[in-house]
C-alpha positions as CSV (number, residue, x, y, z in Angstrom):
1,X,-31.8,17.3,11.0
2,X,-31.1,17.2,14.6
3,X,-28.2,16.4,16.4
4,X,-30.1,13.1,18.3
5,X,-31.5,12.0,14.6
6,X,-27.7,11.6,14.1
7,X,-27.1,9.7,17.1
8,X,-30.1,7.2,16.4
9,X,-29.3,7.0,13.4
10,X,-25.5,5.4,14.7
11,X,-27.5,2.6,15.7
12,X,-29.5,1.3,13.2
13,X,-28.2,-1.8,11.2
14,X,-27.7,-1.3,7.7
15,X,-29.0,-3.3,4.9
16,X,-25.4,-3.0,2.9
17,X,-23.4,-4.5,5.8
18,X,-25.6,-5.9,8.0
19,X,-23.7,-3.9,10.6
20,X,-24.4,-0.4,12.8
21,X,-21.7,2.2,12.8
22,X,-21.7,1.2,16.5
23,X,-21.1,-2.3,16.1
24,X,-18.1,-2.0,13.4
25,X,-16.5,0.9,15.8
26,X,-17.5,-1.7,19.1
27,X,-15.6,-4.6,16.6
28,X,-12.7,-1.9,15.4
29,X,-12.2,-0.8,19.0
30,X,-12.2,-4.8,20.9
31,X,-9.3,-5.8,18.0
32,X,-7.3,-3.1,19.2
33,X,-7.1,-3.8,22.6
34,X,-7.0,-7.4,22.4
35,X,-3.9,-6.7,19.7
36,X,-2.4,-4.1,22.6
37,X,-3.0,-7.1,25.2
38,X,-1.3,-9.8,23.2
39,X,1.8,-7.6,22.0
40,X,2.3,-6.1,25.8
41,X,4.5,-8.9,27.1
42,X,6.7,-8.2,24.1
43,X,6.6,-4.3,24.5
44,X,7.4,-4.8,28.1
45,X,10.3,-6.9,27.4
46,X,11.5,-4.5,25.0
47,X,11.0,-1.7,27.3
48,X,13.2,-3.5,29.8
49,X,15.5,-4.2,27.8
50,X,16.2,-0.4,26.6
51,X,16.2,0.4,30.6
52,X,18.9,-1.7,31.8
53,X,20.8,-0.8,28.3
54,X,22.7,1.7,30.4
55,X,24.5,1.5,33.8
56,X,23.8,3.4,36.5
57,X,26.6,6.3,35.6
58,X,24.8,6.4,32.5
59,X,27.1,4.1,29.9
60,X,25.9,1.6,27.7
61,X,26.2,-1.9,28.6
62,X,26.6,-4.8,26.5
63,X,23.2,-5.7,24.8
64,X,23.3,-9.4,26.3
65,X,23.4,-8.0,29.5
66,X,20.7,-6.0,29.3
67,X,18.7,-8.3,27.8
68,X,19.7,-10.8,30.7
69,X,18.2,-8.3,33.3
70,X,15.2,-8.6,31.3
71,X,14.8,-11.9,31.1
72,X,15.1,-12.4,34.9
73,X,13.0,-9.6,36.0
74,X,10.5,-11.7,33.6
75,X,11.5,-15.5,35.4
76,X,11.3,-13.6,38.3
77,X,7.9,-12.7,37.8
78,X,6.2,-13.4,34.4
79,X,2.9,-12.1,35.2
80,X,3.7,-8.7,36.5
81,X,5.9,-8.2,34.0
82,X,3.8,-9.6,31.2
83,X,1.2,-7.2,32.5
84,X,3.8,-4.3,33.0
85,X,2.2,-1.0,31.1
86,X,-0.7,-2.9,29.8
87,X,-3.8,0.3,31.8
88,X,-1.8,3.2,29.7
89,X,-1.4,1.4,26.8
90,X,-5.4,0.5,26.7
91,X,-6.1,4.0,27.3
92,X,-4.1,5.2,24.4
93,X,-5.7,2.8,22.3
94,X,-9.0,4.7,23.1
95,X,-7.4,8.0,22.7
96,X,-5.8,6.7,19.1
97,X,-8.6,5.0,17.8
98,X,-11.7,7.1,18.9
């Protein structure tokens, strides 16, 4: 068996599933980036929220602080923020899931 009898055979639909082994990986792949697209603005938020944890000589700051910094740099500019991350996170979706 050669190594492009493999490949062909990657896309052919089978009877069991009615699916190819590239469609379900195609499906598996889309549901993980649209899951990665629809958690970002919470990730980000998050994120935010564990930078402005800490002052700038380094000591924690009350966690309603922080998480007011966050929420302002979000009113301040929800899309960019929303969108904050989201190219690295994609990619390691295609690194983790290939």
């Amino acid at each position: 068996m050669s190594v492009f009898q493999t490949y062909n055979d990657y896309f052919v639909v089978s009877p069991k599933n009615g699916l190819s082994q590239f469609q379900t990986m195609t499906a598996y792949l889309g549901g993980s980036a649209f899951q990665t697209v629809l958690d970002n603005p919470v990730t980000a938020y998050r994120q935010l929220v564990q930078q402005y944890a800490k002052d700038a000589a380094g000591k924690p700051v009350d966690p309603k602080v922080a998480s007011a910094e966050a929420t302002a740099v979000f009113k301040a500019n929800p899309a960019a923020a929303c969108l904050s991350g989201l190219i690295p996170r994609i990619i390691g979706v295609g690194f983790k899931r290939v």
